[in-house]
C-alpha positions, 0 to 999 in steps of 0.5 A: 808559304807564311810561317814563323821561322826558326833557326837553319836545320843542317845535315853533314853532307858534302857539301852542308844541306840546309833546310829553312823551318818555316811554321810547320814546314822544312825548306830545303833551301839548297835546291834554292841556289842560283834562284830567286828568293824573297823572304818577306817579314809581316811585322808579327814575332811569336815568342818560341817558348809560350807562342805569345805575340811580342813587339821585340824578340829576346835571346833569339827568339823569347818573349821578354818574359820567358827571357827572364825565366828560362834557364836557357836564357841565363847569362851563363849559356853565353859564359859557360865558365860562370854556370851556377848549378852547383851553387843551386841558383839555375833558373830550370834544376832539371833543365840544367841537369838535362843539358848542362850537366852533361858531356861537353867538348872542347874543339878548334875550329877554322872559321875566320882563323883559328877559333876554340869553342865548346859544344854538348856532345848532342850537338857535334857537328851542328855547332860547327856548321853553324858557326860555318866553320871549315875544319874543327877538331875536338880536342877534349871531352869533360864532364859538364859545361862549368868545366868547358868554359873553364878549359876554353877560357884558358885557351882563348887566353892564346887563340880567338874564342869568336868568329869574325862573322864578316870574314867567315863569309867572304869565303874560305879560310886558309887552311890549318893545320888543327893537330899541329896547333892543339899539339903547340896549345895545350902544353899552354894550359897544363898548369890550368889542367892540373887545377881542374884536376885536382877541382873535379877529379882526374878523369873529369877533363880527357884529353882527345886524339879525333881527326880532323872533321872538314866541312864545306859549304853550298856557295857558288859565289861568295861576297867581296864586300859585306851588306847584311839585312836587317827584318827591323828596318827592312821587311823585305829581303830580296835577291839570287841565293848565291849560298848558305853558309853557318846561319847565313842565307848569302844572296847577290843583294846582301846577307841575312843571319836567320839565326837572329831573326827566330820566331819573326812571322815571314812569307817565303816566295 
């Protein structure tokens, strides 16, 4: 099987089902687990947006020309606290309109430790798997992304806002105590709250009361020690599927981030 690849496919299952995209197929990568697998790259990238052959992916996936042209390239999808649709500068207005000017959440996350993140509504519980996190709890839901970023920003002044990717696959992380933690938070960013108010309005930012969400995970043995592989330097990618974790295929040679490599051509065997 040869095809272009594209970031792991997830359903919320106990635990987690993966699939691979692989051109115009689906792999179900979890009945690969305890096998023997070998993803193989042929040196050919296609750009994800134009189909157009490139020498280097940009922004996971792109072609250096529709990096510099997709609004979801944009500096500020990284820094959602710096979204300028309002200022009337967005790369793609309907684009911005379609996934930025929508509901977000803002959530706890146990990853490597205690995290906060944000995500569209769309795509709960999928950022949460992808960032092969344990337990995650939404704790507010706002308006647009500008508004996330800008709650995030003030709580990551107290907890991390990124995972230590080589932590999170050493295995599981101790458990939190999520609502125990949002409850010590978010008396911390009041003062913030009520600027965002009195900026966008009283019912801009809403204060959640959810469960906790836990999530685990198809690894029957996670690495003591961290090898990862790289496509650029190594075509070839080798070894006993020992797992899947966030976008990691975990295997007894080393780990790879398919996330990373999206729209590189690979031969799967």
């Amino acid at each position: 099987m040869q095809g272009t690849i594209r970031k792991l496919k997830s359903t919320l299952t106990s635990p987690v089902e993966y699939q691979l995209p692989i051109g115009d197929e689906l792999v179900s990568l979890n009945d690969y687990i305890g096998k023997p697998l070998t993803l193989t790259f042929t040196g050919n990238i296609f750009c994800c947006n134009c189909g157009k052959k490139t020498k280097k992916s940009y922004s996971q996936g792109h072609c250096f020309v529709c990096m510099r042209k997709l609004a979801s390239c944009d500096m500020c999808i990284m820094k959602p606290e710096t979204c300028h649709f309002d200022k009337g500068t967005c790369r793609e207005p309907q684009w911005g309109e379609e996934n930025c000017m929508i509901p977000h959440y803002v959530y706890l996350a146990n990853t490597s430790g205690l995290k906060v993140g944000i995500t569209r509504h769309t795509q709960i519980p999928t950022r949460w798997i992808d960032q092969g996190a344990t337990q995650a709890l939404p704790i507010f839901k706002v308006q647009t992304r500008l508004q996330s970023g800008l709650v995030e920003v003030a709580l990551a002044e107290f907890i991390a806002d990124k995972t230590n990717w080589r932590n999170m696959l050493k295995g599981q992380s101790e458990a939190i105590d999520l609502k125990a933690a949002a409850a010590e938070l978010i008396p911390q960013i009041d003062a913030k709250l009520s600027e965002l108010a009195e900026l966008f309005g009283a019912t801009a930012i809403e204060k959640l009361d959810e469960g906790v969400v836990e999530l685990d995970y198809p690894v029957s043995e996670y690495p003591s020690k961290i090898s990862s592989f790289n496509f650029d330097k190594a075509p070839e990618v080798s070894g006993i599927l020992k797992g899947i974790k966030g976008q990691y295929l975990i295997f007894d040679t080393g780990v790879i981030n398919i996330r990373k490599f999206t729209s590189y051509e690979i031969s799967l065997a």
